[in-house]
N, C-alpha and C positions, 0 to 999 in steps of 0.2 A: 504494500500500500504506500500510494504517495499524495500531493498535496493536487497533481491533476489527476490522480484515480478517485482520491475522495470525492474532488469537487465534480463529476463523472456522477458519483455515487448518489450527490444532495440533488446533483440535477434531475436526475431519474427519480428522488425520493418527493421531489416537487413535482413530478410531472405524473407519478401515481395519484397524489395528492388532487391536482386536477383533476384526474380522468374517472377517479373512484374506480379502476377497473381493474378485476380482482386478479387478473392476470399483472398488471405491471406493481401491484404491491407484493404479489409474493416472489415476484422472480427477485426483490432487494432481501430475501434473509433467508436462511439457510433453513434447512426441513426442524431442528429444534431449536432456535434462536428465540431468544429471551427480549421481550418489546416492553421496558415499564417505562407508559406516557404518564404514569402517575407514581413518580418514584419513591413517594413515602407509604407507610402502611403497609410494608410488605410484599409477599409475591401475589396477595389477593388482588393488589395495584397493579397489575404485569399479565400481559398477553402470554403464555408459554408454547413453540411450536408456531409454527409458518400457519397451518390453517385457521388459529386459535387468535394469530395477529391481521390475518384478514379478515374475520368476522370482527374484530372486536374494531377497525379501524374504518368499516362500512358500515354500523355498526352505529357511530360514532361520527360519521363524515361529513362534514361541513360543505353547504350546496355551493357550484362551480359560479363563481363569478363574486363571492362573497369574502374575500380575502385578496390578500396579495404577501408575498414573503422570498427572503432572501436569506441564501445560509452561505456560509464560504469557512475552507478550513482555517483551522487555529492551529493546528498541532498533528503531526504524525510521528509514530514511533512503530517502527514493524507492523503488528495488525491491529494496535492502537491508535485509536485518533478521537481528535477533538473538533467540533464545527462550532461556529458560533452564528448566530443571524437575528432574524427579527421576521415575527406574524402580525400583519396588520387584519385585524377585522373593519370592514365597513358598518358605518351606521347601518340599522336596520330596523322594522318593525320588536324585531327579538332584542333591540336592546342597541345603545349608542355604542359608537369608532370604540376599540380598544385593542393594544397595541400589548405584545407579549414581545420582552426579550426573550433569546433560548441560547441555551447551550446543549449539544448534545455528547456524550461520550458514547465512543462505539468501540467496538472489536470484531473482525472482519476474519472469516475462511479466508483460507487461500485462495478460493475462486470467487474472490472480492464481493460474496453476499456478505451483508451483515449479519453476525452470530449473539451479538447481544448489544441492543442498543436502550440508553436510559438518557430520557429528556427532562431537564433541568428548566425551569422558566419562571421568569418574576410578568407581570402584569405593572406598565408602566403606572403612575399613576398622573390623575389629570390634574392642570392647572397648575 
């Protein structure tokens, strides 16, 4: 893994994101790869297993056109790495603009799926 494999990797991880298609979320992690979008409270916080992260991430999916976001790496070390970016939500009927920083840590197979990924994130605050 490098700093343009990773960025390879966020791309793809954005463009699942968009499409919600269950096919471009599981080909980014490996058949038991570890997804905690809610990294506190344990592994009941944590998708475990490839099919278990696509259910729980359509599941959970945010409607296309309702966002915008940008990740780029921070950090690589062998099948370690770090990304850092930012989720804009758009105002909506469901609630006014808010803006999430993120950090993610990951750890990557050799055939550059992700094997356990844990998203960090504060929610900006307003004013």
């Amino acid at each position: 893994m490098n700093q343009a494999d990773l960025q390879g990797w966020l791309d793809r991880y954005l463009n699942a994101w968009r499409t919600n298609e269950p096919g471009d979320v599981a080909a980014l992690f490996t058949e038991d790869a570890v997804y905690r979008y809610r990294p506190y409270g344990g592994d009941d916080r944590a998708a475990v297993g490839r099919d278990a992260i696509v259910r729980a991430w359509l599941e959970e999916g945010d409607p296309p056109g309702s966002w915008q976001a940008h990740f780029e790496p921070y950090a690589v070390e062998g099948v370690r790495a770090v990304a850092v970016g930012r989720s804009d939500y758009f105002a909506s009927e469901k609630g006014p603009e808010r803006i999430y920083h993120n950090v993610f840590l990951l750890r990557f197979a050799s055939d550059g799926r992700c094997a356990e990924f844990t998203e960090l994130y504060m929610l900006e605050e307003s004013g």
